[in-house]
C-alpha positions as CSV (number, residue, x, y, z in Angstrom):
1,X,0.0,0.0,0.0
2,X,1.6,3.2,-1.0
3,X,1.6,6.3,1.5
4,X,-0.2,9.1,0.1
5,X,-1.9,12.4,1.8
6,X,-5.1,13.4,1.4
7,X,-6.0,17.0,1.2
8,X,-9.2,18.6,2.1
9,X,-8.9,21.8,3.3
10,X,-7.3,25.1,1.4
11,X,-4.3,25.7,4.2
12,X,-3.1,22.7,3.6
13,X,-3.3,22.7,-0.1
14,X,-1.5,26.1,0.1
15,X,1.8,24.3,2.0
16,X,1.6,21.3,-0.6
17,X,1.9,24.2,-3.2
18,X,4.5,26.4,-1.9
19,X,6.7,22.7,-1.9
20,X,5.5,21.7,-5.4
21,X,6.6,25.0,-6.5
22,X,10.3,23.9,-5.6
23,X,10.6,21.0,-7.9
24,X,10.9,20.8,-11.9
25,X,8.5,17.4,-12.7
26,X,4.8,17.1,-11.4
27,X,2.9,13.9,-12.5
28,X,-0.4,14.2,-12.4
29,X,-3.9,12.3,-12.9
30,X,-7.7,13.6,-12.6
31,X,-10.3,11.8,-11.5
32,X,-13.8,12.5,-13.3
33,X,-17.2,11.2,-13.9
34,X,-19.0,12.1,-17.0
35,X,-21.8,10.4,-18.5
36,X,-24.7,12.8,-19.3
37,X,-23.3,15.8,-18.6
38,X,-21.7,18.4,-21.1
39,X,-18.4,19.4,-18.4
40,X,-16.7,16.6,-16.8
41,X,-17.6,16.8,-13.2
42,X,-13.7,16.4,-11.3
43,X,-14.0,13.9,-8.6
44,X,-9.8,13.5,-7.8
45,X,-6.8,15.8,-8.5
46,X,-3.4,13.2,-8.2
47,X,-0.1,14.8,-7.9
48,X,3.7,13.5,-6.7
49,X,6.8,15.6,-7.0
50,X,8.6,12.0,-6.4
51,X,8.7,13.4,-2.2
52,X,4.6,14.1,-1.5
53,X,1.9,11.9,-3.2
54,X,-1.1,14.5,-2.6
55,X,-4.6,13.3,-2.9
56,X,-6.5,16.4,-3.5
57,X,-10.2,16.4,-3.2
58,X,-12.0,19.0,-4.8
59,X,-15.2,18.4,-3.5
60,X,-13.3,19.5,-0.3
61,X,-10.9,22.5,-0.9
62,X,-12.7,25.6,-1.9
63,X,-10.0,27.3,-3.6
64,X,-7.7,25.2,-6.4
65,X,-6.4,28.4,-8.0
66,X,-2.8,28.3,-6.2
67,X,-2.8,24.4,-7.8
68,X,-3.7,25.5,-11.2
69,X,-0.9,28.0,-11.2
70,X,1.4,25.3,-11.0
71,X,0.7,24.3,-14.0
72,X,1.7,27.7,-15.9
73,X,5.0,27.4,-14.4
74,X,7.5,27.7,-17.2
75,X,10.4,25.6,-15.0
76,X,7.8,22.8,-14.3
77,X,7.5,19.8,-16.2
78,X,3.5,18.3,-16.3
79,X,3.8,14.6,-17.0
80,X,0.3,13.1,-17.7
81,X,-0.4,9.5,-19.7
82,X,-3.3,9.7,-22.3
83,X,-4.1,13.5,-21.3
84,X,-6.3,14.6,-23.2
85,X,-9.6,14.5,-21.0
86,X,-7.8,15.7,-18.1
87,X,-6.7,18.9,-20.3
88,X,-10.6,18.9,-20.1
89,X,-10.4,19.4,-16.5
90,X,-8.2,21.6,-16.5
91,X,-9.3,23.8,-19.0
92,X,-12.7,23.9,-17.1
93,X,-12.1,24.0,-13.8
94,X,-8.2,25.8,-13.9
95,X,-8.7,28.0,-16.9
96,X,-5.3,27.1,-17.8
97,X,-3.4,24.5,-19.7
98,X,0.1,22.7,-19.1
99,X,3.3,24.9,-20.1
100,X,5.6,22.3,-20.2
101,X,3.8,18.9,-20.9
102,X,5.0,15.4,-21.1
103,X,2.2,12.9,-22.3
104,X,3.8,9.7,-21.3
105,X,1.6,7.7,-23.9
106,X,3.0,9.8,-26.8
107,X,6.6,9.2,-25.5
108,X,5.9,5.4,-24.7
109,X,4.9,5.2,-28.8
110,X,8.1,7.4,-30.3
111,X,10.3,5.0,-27.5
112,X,8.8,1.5,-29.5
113,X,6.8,0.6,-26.6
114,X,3.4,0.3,-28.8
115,X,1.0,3.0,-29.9
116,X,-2.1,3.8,-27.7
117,X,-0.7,2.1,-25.0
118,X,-2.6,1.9,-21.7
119,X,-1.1,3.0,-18.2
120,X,-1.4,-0.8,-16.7
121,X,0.7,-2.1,-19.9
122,X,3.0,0.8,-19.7
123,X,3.4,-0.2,-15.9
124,X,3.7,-3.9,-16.9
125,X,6.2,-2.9,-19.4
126,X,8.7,-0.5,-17.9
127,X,8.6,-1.9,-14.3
128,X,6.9,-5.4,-14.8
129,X,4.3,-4.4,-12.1
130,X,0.8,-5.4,-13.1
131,X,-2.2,-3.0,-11.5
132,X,-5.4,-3.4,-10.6
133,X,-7.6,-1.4,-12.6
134,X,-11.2,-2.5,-10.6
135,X,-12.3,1.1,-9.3
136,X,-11.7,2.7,-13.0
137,X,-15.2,2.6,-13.3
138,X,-16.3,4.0,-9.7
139,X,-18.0,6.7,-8.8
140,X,-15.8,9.6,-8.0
141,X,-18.4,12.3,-6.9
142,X,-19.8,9.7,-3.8
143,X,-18.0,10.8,-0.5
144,X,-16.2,9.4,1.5
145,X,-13.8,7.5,-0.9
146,X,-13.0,3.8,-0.1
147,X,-9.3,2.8,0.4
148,X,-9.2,0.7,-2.5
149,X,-10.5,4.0,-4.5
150,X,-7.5,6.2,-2.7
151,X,-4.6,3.0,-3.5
152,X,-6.0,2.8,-7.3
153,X,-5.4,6.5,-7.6
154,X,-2.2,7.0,-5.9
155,X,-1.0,4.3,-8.1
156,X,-1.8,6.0,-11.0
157,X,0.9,8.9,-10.3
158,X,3.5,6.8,-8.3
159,X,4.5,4.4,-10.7
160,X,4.0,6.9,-13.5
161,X,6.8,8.7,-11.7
162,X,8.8,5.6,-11.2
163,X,8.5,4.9,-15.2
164,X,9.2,8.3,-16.1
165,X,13.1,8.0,-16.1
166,X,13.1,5.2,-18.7
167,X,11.2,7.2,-21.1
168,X,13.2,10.4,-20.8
169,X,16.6,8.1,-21.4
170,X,15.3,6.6,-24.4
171,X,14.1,10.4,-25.8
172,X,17.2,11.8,-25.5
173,X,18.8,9.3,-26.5
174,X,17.0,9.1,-30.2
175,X,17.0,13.0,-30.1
176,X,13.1,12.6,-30.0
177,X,12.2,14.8,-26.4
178,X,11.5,18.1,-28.3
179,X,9.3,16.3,-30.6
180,X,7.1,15.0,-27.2
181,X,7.1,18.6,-25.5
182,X,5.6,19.8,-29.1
183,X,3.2,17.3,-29.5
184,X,2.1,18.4,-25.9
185,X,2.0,22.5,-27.2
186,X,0.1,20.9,-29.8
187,X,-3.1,19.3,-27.7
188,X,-2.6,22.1,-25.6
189,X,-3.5,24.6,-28.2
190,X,-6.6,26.4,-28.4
191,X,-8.4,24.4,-25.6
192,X,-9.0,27.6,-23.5
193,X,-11.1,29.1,-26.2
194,X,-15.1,28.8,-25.8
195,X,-16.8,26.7,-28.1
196,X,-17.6,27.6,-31.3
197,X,-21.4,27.8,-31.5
198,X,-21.6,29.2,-35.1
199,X,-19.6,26.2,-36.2
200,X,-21.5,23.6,-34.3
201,X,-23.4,22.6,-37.5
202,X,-20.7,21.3,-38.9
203,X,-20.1,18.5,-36.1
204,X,-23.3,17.0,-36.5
205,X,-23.3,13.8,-38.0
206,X,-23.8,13.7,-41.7
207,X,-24.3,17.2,-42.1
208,X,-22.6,16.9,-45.7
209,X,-25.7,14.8,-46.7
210,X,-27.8,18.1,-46.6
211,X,-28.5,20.9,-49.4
212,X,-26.9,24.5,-48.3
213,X,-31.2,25.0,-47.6
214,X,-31.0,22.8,-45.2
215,X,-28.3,23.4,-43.5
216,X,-29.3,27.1,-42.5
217,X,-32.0,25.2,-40.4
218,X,-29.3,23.1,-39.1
219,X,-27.4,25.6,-38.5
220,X,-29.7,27.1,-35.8
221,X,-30.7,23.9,-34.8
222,X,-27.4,23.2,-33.6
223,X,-26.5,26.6,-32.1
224,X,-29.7,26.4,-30.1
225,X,-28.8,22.5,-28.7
226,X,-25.4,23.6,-28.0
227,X,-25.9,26.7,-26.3
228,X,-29.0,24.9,-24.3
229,X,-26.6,21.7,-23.2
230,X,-24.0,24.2,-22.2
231,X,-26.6,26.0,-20.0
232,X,-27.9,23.0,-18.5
233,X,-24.7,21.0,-18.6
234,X,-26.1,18.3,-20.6
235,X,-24.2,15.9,-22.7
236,X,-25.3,17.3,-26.5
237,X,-26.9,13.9,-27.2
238,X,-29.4,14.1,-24.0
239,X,-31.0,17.7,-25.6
240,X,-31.9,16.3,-28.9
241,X,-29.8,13.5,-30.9
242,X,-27.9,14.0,-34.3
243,X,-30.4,12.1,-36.5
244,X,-33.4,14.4,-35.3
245,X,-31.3,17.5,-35.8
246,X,-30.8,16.3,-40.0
247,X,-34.6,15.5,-40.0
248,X,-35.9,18.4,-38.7
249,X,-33.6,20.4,-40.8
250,X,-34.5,18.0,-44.3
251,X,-38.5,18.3,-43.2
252,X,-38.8,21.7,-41.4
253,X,-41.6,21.0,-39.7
254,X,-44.2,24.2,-39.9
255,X,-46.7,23.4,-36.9
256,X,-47.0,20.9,-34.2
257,X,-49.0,18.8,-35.7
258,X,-46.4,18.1,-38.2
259,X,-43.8,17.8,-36.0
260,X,-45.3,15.9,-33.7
261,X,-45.5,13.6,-36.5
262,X,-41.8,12.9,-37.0
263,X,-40.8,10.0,-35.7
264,X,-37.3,11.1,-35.2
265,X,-37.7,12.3,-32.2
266,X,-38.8,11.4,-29.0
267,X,-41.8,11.7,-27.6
268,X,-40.1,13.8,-24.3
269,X,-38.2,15.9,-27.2
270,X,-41.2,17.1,-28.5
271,X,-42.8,18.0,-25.9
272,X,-39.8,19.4,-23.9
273,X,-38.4,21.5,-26.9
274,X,-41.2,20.9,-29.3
275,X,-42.1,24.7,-29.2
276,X,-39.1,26.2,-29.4
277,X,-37.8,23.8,-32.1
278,X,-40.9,25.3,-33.7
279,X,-39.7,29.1,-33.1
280,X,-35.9,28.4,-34.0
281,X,-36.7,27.3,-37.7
282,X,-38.3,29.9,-38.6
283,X,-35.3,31.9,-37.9
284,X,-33.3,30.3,-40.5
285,X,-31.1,32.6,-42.6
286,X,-32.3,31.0,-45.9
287,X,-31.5,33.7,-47.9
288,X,-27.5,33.9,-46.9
289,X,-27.6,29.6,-46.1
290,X,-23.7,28.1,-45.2
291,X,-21.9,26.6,-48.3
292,X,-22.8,22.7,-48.7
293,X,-20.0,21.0,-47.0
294,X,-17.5,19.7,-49.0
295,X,-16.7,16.0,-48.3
296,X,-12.7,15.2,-49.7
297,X,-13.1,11.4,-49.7
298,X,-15.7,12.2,-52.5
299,X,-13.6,13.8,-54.5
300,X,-12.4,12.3,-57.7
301,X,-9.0,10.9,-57.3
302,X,-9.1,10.5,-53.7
303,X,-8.6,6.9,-53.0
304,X,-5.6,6.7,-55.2
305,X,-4.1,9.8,-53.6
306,X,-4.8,8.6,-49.4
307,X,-3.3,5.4,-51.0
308,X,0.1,6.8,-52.4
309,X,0.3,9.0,-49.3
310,X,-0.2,6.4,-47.1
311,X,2.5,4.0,-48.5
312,X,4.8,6.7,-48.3
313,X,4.0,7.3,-45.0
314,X,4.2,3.8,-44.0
315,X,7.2,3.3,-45.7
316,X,8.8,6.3,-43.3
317,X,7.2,5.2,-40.3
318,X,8.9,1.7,-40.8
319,X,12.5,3.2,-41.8
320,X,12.4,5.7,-38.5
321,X,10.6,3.5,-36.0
322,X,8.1,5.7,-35.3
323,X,3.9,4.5,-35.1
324,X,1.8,5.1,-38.7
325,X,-1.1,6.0,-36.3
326,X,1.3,9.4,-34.9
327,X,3.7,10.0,-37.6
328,X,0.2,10.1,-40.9
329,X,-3.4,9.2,-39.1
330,X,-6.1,9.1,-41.8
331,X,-7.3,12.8,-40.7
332,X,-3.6,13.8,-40.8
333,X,-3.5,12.8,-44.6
334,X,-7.5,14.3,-45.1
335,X,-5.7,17.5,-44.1
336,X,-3.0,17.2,-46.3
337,X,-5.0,16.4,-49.2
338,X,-7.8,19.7,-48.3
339,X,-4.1,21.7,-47.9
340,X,-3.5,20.7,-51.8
341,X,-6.8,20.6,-53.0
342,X,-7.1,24.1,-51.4
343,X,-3.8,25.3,-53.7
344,X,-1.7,25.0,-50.3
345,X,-3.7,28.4,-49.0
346,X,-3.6,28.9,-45.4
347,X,-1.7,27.1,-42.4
348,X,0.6,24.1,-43.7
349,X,-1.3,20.9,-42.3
350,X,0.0,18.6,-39.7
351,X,2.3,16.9,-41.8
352,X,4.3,19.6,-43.2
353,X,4.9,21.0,-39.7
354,X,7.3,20.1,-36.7
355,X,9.3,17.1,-36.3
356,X,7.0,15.2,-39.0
357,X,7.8,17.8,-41.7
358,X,11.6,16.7,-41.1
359,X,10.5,12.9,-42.1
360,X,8.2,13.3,-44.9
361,X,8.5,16.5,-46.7
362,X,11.3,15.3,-49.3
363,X,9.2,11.8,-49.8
364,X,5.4,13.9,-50.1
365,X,6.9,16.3,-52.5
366,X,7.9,13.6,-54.8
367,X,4.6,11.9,-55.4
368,X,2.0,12.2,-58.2
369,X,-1.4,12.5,-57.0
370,X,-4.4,12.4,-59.1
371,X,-6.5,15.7,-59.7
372,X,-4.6,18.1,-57.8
């Protein structure tokens, strides 16, 4: 059983601090339960500086502001594994993101140790510990924690600390650290910004299948469920689903009676939001309508250009020992293809920046790709 402390009250969070603030690599792990809620509701913060394992509860402290700042820290290293929810958390509950951070999963994949691998395998791997993983389903909101809750969390910071050596040694020595601390800027990026409601059309499911008509009324459509599951802290999918949003926006339903007909929806979504589903489409901007969206992998030529690309890419990923799925994922080479369709206006895509651009630039440039 490892020791850990559990903190539950703001002066003691404020010593913890004032010591984190004296080291140069925090690990850290969230604890969160989200299953019909919008936000991520943060049941657990983990953190070891290799001297203090800190169980922090935030259901306790009132104030986490002096822990976020930690985070900001340019000489502070954050070392996560598979981080992306918790820069959820953060983002949400901190306002801030990690300066300096170290996903251990991406650095696990560039060391050879697999792609995607799990904590418990990386664990298994590095140290040839095996966890248990029975409370990563529990409930982390439901006071007081068990031990066996407390011991599965500690765990998930200590031995992350523990493994964290090997990794660095193998980065440096393949020159290949940088390339983890950009991949870290890279998640990082933009997550403090609200989200886009005027886009939120376009992340409905099979919103290309509709005319540029239609998709003014799903346009509003979508603001409206977004800005409503925001409100209420709703998981999108519990205000109205994506296949009654493309219905509703294909029939455009004048009264109830007609709406109340569609059997797309449910009956508790018509007669929750019935009316103002009613109200918001005949506020569609039909005369200035969003530009059908334009899908690439129907383009002409497509399939034999994401083929070329890919063998390249393979071909690279094999000669510098680094995984297909991080070096050229199959949105990684959509972008590439939009970049060229697009006559390379705008950003350079994913693949033509950083350490990848190194790799494949020379070997892209070479290729003949159909209709472009």
């Amino acid at each position: 059983m490892l020791a850990f402390e559990y903190i539950k009250d703001d002066a003691r969070l404020t010593e913890l601090v004032s010591q984190y603030r004296q080291s140069h690599l925090l690990v850290i792990d969230t604890e969160f339960v989200r299953t019909r809620t919008y936000y991520a509701r943060l049941g657990l913060i983990q953190a070891y500086d290799g001297k203090t394992l800190a169980l922090i509860d935030p259901v306790a402290v009132s104030n986490l502001s002096e822990f976020w700042d930690l985070l900001v820290l340019p000489e502070i290293t954050t070392v996560l594994h598979s981080c992306s929810e918790d820069l959820e958390v953060f983002a949400r509950n901190g306002q801030c993101q990690p300066y300096k951070l170290f996903d251990s999963q991406i650095a696990a994949s560039l060391c050879g140790f697999g792609h995607g691998l799990g904590y418990g395998k990386l664990v298994e791997q590095t140290l040839d510990i095996s966890l248990d993983k029975g409370e990563s389903r529990t409930d982390w909101m439901k006071r007081p924690l068990s031990e066996a809750q407390l011991n599965y969390a500690a765990n998930d910071v200590y031995y992350l600390y523990n493994l964290y050596p090997q990794l660095l040694e193998k980065l440096e020595q393949q020159g290949r650290l940088d390339w983890v601390y950009e991949e870290g800027a890279r998640m990082t990026n933009g997550r403090l910004a609200a989200p886009n409601v005027e886009q939120a059309y376009l992340k409905v499911k099979n919103a290309f299948q509709l005319s540029s008509r239609q998709l003014a009324f799903l346009k509003v459509l979508a603001q409206w469920r977004l800005k409503r599951a925001i409100t209420r802290d709703l998981a999108v999918g519990f205000v109205v689903k994506d296949h009654a949003l493309i219905a509703l926006a294909k029939k455009q339903p004048k009264n109830s009676q007609e709406l109340f007909n569609m059997t797309e929806l449910t009956e508790q979504e018509k007669r929750i939001h019935g009316k103002d589903i009613l109200a918001l489409l005949q506020t569609a901007d039909v005369e200035n309508p969003p530009k059908t969206i334009d899908v690439i992998a129907l383009k002409t030529g497509y399939k034999t250009s994401f083929k070329a690309i890919k063998n390249c890419l393979v071909a690279i990923a094999e000669e510098q020992l680094v995984p297909i799925e991080l070096l050229g994922s199959k949105r990684h080479i959509h972008e590439y293809l939009q970049w060229l369709w697009d006559g390379k206006q705008g950003d350079a895509p994913l693949l033509l920046s950083g350490w990848r651009k190194g790799l494949v630039e020379a070997k892209l440039s070479e290729l003949v790709l159909s209709n472009i």
